[in-house]
KOLGUGU-180217 format. One record per residue (C-alpha): x negated, y negated, z; residue number from 0; residue in one letter. Coordinates in nm, 4 decimals, always signed. Layout:
N
- u_v_w_num_residu
- X_Y_Z_NUM_a $
...
# end
This chain:
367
- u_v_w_num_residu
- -0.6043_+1.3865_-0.3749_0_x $
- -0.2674_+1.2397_-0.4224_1_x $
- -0.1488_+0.8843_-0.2797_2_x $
- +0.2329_+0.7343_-0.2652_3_x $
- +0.2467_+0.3624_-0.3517_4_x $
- +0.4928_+0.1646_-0.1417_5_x $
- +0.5868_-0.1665_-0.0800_6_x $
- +0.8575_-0.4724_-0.0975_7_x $
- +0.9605_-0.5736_-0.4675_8_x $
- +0.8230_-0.8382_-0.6183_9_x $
- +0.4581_-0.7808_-0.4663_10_x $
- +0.3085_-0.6528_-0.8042_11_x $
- +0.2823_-0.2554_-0.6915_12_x $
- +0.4701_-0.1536_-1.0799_13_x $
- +0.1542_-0.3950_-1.2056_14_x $
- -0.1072_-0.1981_-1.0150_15_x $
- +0.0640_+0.0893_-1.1004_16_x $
- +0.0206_+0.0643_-1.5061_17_x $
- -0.3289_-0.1145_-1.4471_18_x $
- -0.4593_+0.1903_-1.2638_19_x $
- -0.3184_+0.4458_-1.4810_20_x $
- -0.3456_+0.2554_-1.7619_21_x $
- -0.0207_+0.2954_-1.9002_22_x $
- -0.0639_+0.7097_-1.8820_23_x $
- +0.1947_+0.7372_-1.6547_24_x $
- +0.3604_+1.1220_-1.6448_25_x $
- +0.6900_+0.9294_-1.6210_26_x $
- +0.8175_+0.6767_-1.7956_27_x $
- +0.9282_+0.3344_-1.5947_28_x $
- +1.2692_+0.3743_-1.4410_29_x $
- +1.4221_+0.0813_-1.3564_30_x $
- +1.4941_-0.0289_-1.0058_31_x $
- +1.8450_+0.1328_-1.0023_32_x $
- +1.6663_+0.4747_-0.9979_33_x $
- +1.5202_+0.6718_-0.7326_34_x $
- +1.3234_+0.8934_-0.9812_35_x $
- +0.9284_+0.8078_-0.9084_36_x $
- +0.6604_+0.6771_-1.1514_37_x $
- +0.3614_+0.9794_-1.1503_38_x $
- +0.0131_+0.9070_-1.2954_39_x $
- -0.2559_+1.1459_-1.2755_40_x $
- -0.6159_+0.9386_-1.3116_41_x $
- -0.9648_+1.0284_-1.3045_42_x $
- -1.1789_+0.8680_-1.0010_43_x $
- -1.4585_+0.7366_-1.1718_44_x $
- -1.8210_+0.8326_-1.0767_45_x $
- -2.1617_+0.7203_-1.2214_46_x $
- -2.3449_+1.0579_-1.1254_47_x $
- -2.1465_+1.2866_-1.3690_48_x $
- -2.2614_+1.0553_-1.6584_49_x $
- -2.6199_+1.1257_-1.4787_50_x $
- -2.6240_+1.5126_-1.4642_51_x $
- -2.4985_+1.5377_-1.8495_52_x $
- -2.8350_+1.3738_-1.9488_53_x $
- -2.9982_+1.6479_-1.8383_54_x $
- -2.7232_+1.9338_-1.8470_55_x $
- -2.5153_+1.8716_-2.1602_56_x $
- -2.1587_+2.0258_-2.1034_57_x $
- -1.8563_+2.1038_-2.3858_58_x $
- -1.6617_+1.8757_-2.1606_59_x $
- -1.6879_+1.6733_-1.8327_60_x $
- -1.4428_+1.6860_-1.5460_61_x $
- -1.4050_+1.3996_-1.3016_62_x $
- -1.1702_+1.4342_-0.9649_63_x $
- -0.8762_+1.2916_-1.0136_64_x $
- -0.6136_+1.1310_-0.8039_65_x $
- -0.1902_+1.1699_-0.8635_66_x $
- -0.0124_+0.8502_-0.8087_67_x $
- +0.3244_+0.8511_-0.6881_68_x $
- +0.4951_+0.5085_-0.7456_69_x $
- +0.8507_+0.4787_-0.5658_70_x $
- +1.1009_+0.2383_-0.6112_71_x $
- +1.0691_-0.1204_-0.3861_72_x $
- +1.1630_-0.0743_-0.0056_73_x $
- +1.4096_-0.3493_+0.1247_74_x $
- +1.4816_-0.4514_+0.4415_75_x $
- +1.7542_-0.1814_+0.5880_76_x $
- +1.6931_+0.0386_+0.3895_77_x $
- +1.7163_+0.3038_+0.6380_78_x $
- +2.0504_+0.1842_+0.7125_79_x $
- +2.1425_+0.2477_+0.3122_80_x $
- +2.0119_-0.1108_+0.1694_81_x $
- +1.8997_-0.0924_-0.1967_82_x $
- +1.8348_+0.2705_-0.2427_83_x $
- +1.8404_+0.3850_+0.1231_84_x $
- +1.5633_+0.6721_+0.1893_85_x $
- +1.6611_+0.8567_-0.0698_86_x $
- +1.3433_+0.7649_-0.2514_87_x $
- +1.1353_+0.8833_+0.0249_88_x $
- +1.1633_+1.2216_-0.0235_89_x $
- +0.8736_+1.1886_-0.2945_90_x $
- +0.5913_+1.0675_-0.1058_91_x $
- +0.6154_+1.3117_+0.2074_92_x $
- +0.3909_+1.5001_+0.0784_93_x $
- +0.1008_+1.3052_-0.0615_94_x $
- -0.2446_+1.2265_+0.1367_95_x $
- -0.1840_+0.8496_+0.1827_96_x $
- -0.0215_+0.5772_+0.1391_97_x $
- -0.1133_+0.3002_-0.0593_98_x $
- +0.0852_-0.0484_+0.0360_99_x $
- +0.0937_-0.2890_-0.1744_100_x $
- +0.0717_-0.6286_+0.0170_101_x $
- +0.1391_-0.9574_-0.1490_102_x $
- -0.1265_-1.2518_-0.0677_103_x $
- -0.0967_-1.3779_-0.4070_104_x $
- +0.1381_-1.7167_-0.4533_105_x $
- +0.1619_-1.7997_-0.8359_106_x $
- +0.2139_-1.5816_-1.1072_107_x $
- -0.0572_-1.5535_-1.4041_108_x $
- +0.1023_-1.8989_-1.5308_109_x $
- +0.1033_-2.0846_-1.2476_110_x $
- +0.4526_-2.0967_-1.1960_111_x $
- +0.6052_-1.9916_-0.8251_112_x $
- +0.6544_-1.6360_-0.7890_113_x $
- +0.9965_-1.5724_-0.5970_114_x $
- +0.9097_-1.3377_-0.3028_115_x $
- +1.2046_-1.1129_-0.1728_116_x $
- +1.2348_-1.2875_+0.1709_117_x $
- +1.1650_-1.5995_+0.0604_118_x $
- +0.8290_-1.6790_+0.1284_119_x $
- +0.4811_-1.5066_+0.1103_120_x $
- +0.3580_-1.3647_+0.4384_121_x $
- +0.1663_-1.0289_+0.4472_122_x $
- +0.2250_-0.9258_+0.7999_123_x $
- +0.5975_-0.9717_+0.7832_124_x $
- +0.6241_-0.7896_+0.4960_125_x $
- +0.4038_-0.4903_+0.6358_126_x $
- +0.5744_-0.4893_+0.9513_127_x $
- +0.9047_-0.4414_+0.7350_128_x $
- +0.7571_-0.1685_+0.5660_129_x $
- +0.6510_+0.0004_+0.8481_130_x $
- +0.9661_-0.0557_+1.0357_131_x $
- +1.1825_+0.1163_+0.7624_132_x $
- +0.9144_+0.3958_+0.7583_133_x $
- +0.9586_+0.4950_+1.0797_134_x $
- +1.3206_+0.4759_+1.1023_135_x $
- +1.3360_+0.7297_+0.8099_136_x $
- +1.0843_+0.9373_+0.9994_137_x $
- +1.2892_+0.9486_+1.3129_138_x $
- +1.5801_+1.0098_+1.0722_139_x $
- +1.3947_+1.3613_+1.0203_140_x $
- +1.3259_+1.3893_+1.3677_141_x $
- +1.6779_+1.3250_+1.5204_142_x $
- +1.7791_+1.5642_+1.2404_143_x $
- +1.5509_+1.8856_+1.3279_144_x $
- +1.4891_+1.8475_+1.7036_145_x $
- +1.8271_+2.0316_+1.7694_146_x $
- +1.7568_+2.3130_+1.5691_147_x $
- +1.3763_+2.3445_+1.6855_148_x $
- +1.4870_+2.3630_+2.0177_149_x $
- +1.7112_+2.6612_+2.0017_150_x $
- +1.4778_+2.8441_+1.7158_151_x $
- +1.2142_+2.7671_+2.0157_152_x $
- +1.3878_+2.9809_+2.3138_153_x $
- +1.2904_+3.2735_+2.0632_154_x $
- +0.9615_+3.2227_+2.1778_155_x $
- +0.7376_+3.2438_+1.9056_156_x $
- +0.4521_+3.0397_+1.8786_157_x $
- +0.5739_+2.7836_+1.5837_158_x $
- +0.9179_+2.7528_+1.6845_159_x $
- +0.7783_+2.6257_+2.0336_160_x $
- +0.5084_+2.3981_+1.8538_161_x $
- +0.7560_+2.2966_+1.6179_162_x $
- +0.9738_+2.1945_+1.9030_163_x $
- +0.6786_+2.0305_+2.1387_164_x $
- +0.5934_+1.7993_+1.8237_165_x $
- +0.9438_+1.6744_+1.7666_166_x $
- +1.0022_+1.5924_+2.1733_167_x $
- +0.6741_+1.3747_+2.1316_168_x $
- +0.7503_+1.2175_+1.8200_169_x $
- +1.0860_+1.1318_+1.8988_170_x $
- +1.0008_+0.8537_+2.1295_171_x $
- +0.7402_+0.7078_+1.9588_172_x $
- +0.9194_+0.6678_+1.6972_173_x $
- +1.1781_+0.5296_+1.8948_174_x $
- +0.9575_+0.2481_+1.9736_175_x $
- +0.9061_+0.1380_+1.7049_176_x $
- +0.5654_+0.3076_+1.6356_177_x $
- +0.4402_+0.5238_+1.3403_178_x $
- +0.3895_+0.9230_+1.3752_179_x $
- +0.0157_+0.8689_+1.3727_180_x $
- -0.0005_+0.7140_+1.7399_181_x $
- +0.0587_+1.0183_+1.8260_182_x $
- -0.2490_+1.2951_+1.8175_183_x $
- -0.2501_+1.6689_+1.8684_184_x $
- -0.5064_+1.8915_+1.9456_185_x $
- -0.3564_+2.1986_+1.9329_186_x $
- -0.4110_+2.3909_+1.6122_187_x $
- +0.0072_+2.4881_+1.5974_188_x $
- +0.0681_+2.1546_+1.6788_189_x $
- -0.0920_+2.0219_+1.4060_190_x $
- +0.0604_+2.2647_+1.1524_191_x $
- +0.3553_+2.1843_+1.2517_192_x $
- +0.3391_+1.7951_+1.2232_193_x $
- +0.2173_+1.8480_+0.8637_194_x $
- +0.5362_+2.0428_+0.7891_195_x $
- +0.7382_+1.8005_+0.9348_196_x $
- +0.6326_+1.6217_+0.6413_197_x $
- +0.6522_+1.2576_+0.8282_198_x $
- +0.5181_+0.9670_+0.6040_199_x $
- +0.4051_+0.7579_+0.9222_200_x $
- +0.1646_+1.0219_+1.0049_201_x $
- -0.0305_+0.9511_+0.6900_202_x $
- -0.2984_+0.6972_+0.6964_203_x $
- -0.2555_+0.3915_+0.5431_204_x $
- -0.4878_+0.1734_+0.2504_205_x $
- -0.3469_-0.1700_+0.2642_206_x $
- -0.4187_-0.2977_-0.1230_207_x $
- -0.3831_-0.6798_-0.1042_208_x $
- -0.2429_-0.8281_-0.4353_209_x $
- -0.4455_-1.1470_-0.4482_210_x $
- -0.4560_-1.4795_-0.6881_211_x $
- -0.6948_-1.4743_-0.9521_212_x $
- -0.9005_-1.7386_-0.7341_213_x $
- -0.9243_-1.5140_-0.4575_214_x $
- -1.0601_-1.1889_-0.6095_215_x $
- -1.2194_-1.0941_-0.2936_216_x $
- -0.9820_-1.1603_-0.0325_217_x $
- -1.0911_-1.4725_+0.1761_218_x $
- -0.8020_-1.5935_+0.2059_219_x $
- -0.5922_-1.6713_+0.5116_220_x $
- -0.3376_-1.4088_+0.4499_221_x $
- -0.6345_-1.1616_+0.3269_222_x $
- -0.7775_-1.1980_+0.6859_223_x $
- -0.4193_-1.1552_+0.8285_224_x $
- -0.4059_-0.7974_+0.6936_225_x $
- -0.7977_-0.7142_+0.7272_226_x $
- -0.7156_-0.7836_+1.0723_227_x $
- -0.3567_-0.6248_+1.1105_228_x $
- -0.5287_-0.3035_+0.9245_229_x $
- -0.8571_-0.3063_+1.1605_230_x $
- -0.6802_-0.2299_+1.4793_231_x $
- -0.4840_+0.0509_+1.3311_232_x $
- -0.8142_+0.1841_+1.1692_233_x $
- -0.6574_+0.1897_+0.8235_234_x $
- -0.8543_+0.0509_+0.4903_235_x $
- -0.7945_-0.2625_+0.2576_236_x $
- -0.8577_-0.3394_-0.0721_237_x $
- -0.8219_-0.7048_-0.2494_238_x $
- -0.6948_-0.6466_-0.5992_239_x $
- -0.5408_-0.8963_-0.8693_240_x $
- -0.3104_-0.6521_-1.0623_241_x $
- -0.2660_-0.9196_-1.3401_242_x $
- -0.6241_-0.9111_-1.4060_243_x $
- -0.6454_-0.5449_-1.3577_244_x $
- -0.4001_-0.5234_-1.6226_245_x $
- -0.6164_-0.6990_-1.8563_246_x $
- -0.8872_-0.4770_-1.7304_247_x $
- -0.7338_-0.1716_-1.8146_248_x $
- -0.6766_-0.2845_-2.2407_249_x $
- -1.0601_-0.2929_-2.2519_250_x $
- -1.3373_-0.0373_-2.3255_251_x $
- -1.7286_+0.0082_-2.2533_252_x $
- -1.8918_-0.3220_-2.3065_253_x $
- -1.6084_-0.5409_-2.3032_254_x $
- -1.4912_-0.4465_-1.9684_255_x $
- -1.8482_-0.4601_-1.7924_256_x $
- -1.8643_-0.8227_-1.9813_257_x $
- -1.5570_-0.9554_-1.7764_258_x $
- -1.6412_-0.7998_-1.4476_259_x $
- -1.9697_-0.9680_-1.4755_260_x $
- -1.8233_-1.3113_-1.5166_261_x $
- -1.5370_-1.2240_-1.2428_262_x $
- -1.7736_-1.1180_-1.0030_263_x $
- -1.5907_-0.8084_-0.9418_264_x $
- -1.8318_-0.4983_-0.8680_265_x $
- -1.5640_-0.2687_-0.9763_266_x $
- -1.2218_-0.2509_-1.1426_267_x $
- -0.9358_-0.2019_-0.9026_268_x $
- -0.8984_+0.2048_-0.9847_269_x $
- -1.2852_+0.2617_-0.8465_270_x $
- -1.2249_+0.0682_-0.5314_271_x $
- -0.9189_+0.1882_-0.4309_272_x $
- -1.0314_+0.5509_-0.5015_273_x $
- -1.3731_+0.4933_-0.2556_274_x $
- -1.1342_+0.3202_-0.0325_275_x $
- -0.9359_+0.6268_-0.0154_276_x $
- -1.2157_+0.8966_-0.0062_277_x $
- -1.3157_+0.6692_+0.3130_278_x $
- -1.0166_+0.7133_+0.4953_279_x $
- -0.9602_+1.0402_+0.4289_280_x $
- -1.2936_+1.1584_+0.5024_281_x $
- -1.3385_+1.2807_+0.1947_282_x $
- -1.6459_+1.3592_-0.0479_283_x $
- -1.7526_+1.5289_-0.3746_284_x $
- -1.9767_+1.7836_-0.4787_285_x $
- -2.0610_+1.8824_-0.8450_286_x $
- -2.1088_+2.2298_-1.0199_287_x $
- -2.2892_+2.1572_-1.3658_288_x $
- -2.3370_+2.3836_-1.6630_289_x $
- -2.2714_+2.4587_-2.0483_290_x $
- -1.9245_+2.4925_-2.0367_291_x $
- -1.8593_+2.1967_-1.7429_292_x $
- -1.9703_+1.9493_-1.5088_293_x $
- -1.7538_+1.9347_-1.2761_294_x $
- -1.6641_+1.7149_-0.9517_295_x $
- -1.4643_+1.8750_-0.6779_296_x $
- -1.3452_+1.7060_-0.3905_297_x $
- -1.3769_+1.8146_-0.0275_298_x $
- -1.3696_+1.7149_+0.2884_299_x $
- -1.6112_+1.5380_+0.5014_300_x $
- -1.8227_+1.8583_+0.7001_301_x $
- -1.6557_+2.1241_+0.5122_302_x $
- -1.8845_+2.4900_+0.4799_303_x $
- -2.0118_+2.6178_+0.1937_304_x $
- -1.7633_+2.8698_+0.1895_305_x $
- -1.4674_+2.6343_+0.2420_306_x $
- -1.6156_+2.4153_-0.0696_307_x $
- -1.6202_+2.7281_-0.2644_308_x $
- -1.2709_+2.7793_-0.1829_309_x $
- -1.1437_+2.4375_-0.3483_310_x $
- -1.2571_+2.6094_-0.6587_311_x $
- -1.0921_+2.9252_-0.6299_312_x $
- -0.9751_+3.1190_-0.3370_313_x $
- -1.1492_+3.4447_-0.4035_314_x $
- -1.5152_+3.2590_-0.4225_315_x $
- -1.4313_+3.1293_-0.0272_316_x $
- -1.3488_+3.5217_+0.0476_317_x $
- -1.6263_+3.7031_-0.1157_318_x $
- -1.8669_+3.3944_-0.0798_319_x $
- -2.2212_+3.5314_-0.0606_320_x $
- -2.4692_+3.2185_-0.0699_321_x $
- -2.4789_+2.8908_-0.2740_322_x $
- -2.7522_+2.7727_-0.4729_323_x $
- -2.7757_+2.3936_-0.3864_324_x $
- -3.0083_+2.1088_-0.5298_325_x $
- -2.9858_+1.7001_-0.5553_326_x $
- -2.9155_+1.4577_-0.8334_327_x $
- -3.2427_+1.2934_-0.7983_328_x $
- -3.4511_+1.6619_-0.7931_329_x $
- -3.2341_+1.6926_-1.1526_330_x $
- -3.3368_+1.3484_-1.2713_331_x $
- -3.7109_+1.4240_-1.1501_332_x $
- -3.7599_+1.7531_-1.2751_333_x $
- -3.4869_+1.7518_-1.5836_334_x $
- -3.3547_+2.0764_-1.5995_335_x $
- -3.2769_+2.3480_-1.3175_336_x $
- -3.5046_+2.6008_-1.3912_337_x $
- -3.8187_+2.3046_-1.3230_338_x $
- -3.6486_+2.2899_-1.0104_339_x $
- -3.6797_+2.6587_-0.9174_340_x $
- -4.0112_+2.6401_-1.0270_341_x $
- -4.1108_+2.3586_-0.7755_342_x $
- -3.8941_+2.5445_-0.4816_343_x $
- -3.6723_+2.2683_-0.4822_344_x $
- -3.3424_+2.5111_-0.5254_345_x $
- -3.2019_+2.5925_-0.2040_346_x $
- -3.0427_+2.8931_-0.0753_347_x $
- -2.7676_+2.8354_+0.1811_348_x $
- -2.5732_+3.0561_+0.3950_349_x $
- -2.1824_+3.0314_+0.5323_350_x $
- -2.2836_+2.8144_+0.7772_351_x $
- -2.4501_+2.5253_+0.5475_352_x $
- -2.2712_+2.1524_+0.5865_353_x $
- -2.1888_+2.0437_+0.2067_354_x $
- -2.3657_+1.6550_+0.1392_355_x $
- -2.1743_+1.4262_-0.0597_356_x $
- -2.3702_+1.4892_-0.4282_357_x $
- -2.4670_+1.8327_-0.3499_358_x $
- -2.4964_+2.0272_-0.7131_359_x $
- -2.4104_+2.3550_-0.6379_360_x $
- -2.4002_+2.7291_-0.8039_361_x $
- -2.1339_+2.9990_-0.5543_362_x $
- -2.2410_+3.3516_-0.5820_363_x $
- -1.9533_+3.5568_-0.4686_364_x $
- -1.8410_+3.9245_-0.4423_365_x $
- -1.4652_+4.0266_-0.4390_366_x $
# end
């Protein structure tokens, strides 16, 4: 899963950044002059790995993981060449979602005012100029490719003309004033086609709200602002204090769990914004769990057997015979996976089986 972070400078999104990679970014920091990105790989954490290796020790354990792409700040008029233009862009038209970083925080970790880019802090402005410069760089593309799609599309074959069908309804949406997502497709060309096109307002959208360190859960006025803006587009929000996030992220084990406890905090920001994500991508995990590995893979919502099988490696989705499926708690109740043959708790299930979020699975393939 891979996510581009965007958002107005000043708003704290280089702060989240380092907090949820924890400084193991695959880039070093550029400054704002560049328009090189900021990538961090991190593991999404999950309690029920650390449950199966009680009972299946492996040589190592493998969490999911999710890329970060952090971009330089977007300025108003951008699209029109301000601060770095679009040029920037270019690395996040390809990720799942996009993260924006929203300020709703007033006063820096001292107390002192916080100079906000425009002047003053208000969330829905700021979104709204996000957004706006989003989808002027998206009918940017458009206007740039709808001339060519249409002549490639007298050729008559099928992607040329689907190619061509999705540009002509972008291009007034987008016109508008309205992101790529308004618009849906049902046709299966259609569809390809739009994910070519590579547009960055047809990605959903997790709205992470930077809040004070007195508002760790978001009640504030501007927190209800965006939980509101982001309900009636059906995106996600998250409240997170990247200053304490960044204190999080210098502590191991006990020490952490100590400080959430007295913030209140159920989890640190990297764990809510990756179940925020798996949520509005539709996403899930399964696990495969042995000697050498255990293992989470991510998948989508109501994917097959076979197509699960398939995240691992192409040929098991080809040749896929049947997988051998049981639960954490069968594991935790019968300790080991032969006691769970033995009490006909191990499943056999064909191509046509729906994978469950915590399925523990075994492929058995021919190619």
């Amino acid at each position: 899963m891979e996510a581009g972070i965007v958002g107005l400078p000043n708003v704290g999104k280089s702060t989240l950044f380092n907090a949820l990679t924890r400084g193991n970014a695959l880039a070093a920091n550029y400054p704002f002059a560049t328009i090189e990105p900021n990538v961090g790989v991190v593991p999404i954490p999950d309690a029920r790995l650390e449950r199966i290796t009680k009972y299946i020790p492996p040589q190592k354990v493998i969490p999911a993981a999710l890329r970060l792409v952090d971009i330089a700040g977007i300025v108003k008029g951008a699209s029109q060449g301000e601060g770095l233009g679009n040029k920037f862009l270019s690395h996040i038209r390809e990720v799942d979602a996009i993260l924006q970083v929203v300020r709703c925080f007033t006063k820096a970790p001292g107390g002192e005012e916080v100079l906000h880019v425009s002047g003053s802090v208000d969330p829905l402005r700021d979104i709204e100029i996000i957004n706006t410069e989003l989808v002027l760089a998206d009918l940017e593309t458009v206007e740039g490719a709808i001339g060519k799609a249409e002549r490639a599309a007298k050729g008559g074959k099928v992607e040329d003309v689907a190619r061509y069908e999705v540009l002509k309804k972008l291009r007034p949406v987008l016109s508008e004033g309205k992101p790529a997502r308004a618009v849906s497709f049902e046709d299966h060309e259609q569809q390809k086609a739009l994910k070519h096109l590579g547009l960055i307002t047809g990605k959903k959208v997790l709205y992470v709200m930077n809040v004070d360190e007195d508002d760790l859960h978001g009640q504030s006025e501007a927190c209800r602002k965006v939980r509101d803006y982001a309900a009636k587009e059906g995106s996600e929000v998250v409240p997170v204090c990247a200053k304490i996030e960044s204190e999080l992220a210098q502590m191991q084990g006990e020490d952490r769990r100590e400080m959430l406890e007295a913030l209140g905090i159920d989890e640190p920001a990297l764990d809510a914004v990756a179940h925020a994500a798996y949520r509005l991508l539709g996403l899930h995990s399964y696990f495969t769990a042995g000697e050498k590995e255990v293992r989470a893979w991510t998948i989508p919502v109501g994917a097959t057997a076979p197509q699960a099988a398939g995240v691992i490696h192409t040929d098991f989705e080809k040749g896929f015979i049947r997988a051998e499926v049981y639960t954490l708690p069968d594991l935790e109740k019968y300790k080991s996976e032969k006691a769970i043959k033995e009490a006909g708790r191990m499943r056999a299930e064909g191509k046509d089986y729906v994978m469950k979020d915590g399925d523990i699975c075994h492929f058995l393939f021919n190619v």
